[in-house]
SEMARRO-607441 format. One record per residue (C-alpha): residue number from 1; residue in three letters; x, y, z. Coordinates in pm, 1 decimal. Each point is the difference from the previous one (the first is absolute). Last residue first. Layout:
<recs>
<rec><pos>NUM</pos><code>ala</code><x>X</x><y>Y</y><z>Z</z></rec>
...
</recs>
This chain:
<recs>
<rec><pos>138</pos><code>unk</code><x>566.4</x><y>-1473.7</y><z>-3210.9</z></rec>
<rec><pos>137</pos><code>unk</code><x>-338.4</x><y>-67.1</y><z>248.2</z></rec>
<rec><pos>136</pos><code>unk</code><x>203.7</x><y>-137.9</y><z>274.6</z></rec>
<rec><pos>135</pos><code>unk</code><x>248.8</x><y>281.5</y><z>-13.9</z></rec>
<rec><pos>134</pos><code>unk</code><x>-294.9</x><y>258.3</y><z>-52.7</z></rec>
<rec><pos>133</pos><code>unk</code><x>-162.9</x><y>-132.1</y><z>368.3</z></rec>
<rec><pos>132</pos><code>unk</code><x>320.7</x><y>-13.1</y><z>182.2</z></rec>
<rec><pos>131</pos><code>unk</code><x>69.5</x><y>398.0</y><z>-139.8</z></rec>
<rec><pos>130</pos><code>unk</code><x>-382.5</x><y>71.1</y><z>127.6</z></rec>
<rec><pos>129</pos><code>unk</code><x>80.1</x><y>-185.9</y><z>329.8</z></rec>
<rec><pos>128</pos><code>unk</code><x>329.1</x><y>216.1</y><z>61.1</z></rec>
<rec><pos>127</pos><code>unk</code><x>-220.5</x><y>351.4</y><z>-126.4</z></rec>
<rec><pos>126</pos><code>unk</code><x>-266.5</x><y>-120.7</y><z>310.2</z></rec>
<rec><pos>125</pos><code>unk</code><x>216.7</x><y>-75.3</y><z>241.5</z></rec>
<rec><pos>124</pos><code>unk</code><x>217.0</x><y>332.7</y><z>-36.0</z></rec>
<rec><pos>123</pos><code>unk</code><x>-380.1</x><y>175.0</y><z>-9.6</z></rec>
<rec><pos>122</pos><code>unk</code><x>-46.1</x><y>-159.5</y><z>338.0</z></rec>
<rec><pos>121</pos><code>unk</code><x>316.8</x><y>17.5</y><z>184.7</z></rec>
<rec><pos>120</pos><code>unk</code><x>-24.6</x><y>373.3</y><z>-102.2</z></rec>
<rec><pos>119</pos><code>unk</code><x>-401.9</x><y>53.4</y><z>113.8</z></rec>
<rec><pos>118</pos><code>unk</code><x>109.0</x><y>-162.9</y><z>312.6</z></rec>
<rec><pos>117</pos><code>unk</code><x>307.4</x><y>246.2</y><z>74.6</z></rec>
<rec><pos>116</pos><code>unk</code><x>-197.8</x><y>279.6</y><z>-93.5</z></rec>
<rec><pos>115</pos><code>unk</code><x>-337.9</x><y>-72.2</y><z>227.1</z></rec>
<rec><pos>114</pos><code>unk</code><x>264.2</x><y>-106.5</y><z>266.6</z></rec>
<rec><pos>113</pos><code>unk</code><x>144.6</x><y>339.5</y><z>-17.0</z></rec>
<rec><pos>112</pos><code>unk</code><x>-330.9</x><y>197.2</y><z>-12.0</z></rec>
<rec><pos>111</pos><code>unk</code><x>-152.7</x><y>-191.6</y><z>313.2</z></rec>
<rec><pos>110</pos><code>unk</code><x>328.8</x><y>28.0</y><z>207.9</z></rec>
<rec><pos>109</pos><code>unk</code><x>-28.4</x><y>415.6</y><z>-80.3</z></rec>
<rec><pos>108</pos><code>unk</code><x>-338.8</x><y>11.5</y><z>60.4</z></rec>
<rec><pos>107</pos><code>unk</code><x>6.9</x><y>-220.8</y><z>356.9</z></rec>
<rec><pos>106</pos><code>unk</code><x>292.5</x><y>229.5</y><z>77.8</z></rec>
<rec><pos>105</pos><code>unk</code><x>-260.4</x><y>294.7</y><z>-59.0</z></rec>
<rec><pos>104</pos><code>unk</code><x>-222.8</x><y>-149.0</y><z>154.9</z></rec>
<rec><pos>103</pos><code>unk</code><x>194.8</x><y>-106.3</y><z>348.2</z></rec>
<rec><pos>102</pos><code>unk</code><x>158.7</x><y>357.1</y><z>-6.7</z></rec>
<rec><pos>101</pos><code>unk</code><x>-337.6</x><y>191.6</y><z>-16.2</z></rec>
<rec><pos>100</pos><code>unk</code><x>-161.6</x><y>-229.2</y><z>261.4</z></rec>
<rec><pos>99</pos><code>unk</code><x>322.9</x><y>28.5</y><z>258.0</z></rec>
<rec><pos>98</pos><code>unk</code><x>-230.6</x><y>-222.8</y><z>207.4</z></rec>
<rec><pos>97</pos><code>unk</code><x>-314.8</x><y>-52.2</y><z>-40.8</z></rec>
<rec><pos>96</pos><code>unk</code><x>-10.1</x><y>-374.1</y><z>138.4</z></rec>
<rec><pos>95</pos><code>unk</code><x>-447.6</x><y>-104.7</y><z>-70.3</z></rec>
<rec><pos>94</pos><code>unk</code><x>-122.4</x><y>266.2</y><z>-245.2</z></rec>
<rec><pos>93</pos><code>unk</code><x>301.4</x><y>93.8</y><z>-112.0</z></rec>
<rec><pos>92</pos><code>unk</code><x>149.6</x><y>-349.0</y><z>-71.2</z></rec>
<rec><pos>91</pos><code>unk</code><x>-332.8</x><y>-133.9</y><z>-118.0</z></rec>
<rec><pos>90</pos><code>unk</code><x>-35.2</x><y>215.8</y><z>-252.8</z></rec>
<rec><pos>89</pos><code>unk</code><x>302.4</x><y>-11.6</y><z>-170.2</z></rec>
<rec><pos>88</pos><code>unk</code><x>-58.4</x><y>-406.2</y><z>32.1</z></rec>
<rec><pos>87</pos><code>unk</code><x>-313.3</x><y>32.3</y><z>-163.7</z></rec>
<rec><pos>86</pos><code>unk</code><x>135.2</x><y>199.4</y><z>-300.5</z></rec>
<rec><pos>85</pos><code>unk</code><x>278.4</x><y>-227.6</y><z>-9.6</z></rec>
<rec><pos>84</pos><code>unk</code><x>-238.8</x><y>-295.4</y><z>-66.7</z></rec>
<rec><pos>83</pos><code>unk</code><x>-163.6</x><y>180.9</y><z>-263.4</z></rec>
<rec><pos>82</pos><code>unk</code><x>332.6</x><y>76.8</y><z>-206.7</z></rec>
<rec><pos>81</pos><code>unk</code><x>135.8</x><y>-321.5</y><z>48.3</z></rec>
<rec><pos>80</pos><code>unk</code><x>-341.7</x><y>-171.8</y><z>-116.8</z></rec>
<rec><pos>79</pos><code>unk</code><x>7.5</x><y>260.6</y><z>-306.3</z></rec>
<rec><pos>78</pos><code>unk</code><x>331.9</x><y>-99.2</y><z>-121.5</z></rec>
<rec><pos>77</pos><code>unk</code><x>-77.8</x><y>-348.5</y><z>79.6</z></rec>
<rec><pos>76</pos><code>unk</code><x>-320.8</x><y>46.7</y><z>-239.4</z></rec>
<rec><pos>75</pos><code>unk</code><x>221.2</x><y>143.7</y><z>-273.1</z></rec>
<rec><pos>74</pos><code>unk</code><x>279.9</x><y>-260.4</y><z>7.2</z></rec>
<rec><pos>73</pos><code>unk</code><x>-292.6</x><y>-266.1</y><z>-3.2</z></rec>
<rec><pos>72</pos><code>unk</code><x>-134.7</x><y>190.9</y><z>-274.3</z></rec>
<rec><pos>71</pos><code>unk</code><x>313.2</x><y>9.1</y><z>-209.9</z></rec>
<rec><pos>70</pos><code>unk</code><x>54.5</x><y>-385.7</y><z>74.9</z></rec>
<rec><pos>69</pos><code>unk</code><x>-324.3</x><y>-107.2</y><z>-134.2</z></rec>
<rec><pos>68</pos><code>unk</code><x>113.7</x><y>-179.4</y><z>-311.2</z></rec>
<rec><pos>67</pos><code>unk</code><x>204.1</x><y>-238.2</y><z>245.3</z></rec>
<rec><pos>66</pos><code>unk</code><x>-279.6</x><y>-115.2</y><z>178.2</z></rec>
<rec><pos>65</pos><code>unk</code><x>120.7</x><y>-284.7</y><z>200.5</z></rec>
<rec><pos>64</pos><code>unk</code><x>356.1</x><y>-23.8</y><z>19.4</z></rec>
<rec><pos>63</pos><code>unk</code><x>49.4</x><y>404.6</y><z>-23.8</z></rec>
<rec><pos>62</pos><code>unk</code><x>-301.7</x><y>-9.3</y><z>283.8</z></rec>
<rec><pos>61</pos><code>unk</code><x>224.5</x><y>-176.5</y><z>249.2</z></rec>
<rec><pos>60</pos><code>unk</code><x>296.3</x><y>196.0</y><z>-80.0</z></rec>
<rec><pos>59</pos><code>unk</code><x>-162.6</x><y>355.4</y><z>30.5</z></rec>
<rec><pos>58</pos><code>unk</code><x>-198.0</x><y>-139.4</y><z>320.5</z></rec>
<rec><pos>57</pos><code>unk</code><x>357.5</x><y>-100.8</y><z>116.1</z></rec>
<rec><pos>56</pos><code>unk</code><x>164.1</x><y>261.2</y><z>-80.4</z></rec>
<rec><pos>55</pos><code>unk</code><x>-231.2</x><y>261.2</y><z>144.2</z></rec>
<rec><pos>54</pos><code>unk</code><x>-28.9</x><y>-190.7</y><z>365.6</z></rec>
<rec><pos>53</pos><code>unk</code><x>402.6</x><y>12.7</y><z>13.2</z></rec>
<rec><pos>52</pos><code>unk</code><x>-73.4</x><y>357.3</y><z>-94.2</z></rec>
<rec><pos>51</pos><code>unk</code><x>-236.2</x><y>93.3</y><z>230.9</z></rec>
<rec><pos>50</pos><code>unk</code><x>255.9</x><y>-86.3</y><z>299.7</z></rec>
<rec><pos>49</pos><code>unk</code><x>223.2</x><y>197.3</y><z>-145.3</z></rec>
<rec><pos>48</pos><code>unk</code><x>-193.2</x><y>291.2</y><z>-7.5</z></rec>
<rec><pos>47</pos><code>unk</code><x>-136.1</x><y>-57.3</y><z>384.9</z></rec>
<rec><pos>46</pos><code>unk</code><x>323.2</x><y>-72.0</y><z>81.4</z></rec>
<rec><pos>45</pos><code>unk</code><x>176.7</x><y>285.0</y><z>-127.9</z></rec>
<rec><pos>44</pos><code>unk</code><x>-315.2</x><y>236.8</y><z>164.7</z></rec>
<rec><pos>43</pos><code>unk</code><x>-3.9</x><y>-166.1</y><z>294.0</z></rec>
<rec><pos>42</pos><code>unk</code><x>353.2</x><y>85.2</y><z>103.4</z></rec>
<rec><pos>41</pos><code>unk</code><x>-86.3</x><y>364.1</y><z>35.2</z></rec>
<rec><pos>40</pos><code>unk</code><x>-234.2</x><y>-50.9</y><z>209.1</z></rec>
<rec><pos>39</pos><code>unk</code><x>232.2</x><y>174.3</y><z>320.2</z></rec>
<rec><pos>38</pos><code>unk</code><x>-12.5</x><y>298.6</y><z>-150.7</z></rec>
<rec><pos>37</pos><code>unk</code><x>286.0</x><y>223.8</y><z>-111.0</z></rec>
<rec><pos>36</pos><code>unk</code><x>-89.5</x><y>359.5</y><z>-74.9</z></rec>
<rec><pos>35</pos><code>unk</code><x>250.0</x><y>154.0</y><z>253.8</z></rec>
<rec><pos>34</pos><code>unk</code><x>251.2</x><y>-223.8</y><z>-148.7</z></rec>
<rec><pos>33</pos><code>unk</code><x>-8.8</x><y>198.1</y><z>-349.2</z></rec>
<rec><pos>32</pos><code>unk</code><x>309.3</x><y>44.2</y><z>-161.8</z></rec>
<rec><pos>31</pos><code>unk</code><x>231.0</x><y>-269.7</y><z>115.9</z></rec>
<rec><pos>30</pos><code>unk</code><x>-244.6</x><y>-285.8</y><z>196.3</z></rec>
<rec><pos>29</pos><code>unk</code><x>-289.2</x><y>90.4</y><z>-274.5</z></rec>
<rec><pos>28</pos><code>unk</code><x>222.5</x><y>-27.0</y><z>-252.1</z></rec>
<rec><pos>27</pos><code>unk</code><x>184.8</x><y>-308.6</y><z>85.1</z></rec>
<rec><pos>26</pos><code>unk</code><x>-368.2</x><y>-146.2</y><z>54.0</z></rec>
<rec><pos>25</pos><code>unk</code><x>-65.6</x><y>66.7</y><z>-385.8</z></rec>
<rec><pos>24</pos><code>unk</code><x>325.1</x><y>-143.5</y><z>-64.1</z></rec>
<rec><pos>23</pos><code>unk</code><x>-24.8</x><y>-303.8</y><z>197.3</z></rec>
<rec><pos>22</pos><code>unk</code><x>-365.5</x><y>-69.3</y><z>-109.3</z></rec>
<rec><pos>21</pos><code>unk</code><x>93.4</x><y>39.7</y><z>-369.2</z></rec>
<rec><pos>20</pos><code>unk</code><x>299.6</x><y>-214.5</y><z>-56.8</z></rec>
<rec><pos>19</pos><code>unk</code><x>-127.8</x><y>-288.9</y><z>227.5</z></rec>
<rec><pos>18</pos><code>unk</code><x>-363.4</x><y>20.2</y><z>-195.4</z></rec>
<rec><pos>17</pos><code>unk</code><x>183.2</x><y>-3.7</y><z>-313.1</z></rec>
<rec><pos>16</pos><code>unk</code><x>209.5</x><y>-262.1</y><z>65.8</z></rec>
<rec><pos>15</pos><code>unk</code><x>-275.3</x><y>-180.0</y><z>67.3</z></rec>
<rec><pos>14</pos><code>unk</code><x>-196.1</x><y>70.0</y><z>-287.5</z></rec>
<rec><pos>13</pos><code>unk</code><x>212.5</x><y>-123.8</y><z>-219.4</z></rec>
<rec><pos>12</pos><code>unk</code><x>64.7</x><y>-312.8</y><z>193.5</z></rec>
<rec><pos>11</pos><code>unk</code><x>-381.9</x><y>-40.2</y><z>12.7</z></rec>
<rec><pos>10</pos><code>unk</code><x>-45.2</x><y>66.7</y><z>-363.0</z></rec>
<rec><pos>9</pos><code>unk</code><x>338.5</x><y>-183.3</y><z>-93.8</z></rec>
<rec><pos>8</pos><code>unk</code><x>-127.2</x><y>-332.4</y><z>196.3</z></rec>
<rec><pos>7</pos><code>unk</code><x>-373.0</x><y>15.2</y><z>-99.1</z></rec>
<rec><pos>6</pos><code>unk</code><x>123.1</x><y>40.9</y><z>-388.7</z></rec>
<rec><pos>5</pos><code>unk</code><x>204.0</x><y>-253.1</y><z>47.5</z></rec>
<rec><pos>4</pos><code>unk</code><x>-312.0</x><y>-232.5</y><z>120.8</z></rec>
<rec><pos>3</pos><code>unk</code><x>-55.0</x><y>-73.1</y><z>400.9</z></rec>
<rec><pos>2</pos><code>unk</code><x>-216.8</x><y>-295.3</y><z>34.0</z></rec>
<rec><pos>1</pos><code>unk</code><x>-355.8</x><y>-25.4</y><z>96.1</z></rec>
</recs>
């Protein structure tokens, strides 16, 4: 499977993003906050970004396929993200438990901000293929 445009500005995108994000949410913690610091922290970036190389391509693979059924592929990825970060809250205070309150509330934050930046990316893509759509039609 290739890498489309829209698989190159999604990931680039989202990149930047995660760059942006991590260092200024860890620039926070290391200013304001070092006392809450803990040393998961890194997971949480990864484990976003991560997800969204595995988002794009289901969202990519499915827009070739079944592209009438893009809305609920964007809704069942919304709810596969959300259950798979339920389990891994879970599993990091069940089985690490450190700085619990810290690691979910960063978790939150991360989770709210990628939520945003993929629901932009996605409605931009969306109003760019409606203008393709009306320029083909006349």
């Amino acid at each position: 499977m290739g890498i489309t445009l829209t698989k190159k500005r999604y990931l680039l995108w989202t990149t930047l993003f995660a760059v942006v994000v991590s260092l200024g949410i860890w620039g926070i913690y290391a200013a304001f906050f070092p006392e809450y610091y803990f040393a998961w922290y890194p997971a949480i970036p990864v484990f976003f970004y991560l997800f969204s190389w595995y988002y794009i391509y289901m969202f990519d693979l499915y827009r070739k396929r079944a592209s009438k059924k893009l809305l609920s592929v964007y809704m069942g990825m919304k709810f596969v993200k959300m259950a798979v970060s339920v389990l891994l809250l879970f599993l990091y205070i069940w089985f690490v438990g450190e700085q619990k309150t810290a690691f979910i509330l960063t978790f939150f934050v991360f989770y709210l901000l990628t939520l945003l930046n993929e629901s932009v990316f996605f409605s931009l893509f969306e109003r760019n293929l409606k203008k393709k759509l009306e320029k083909r039609n006349g």
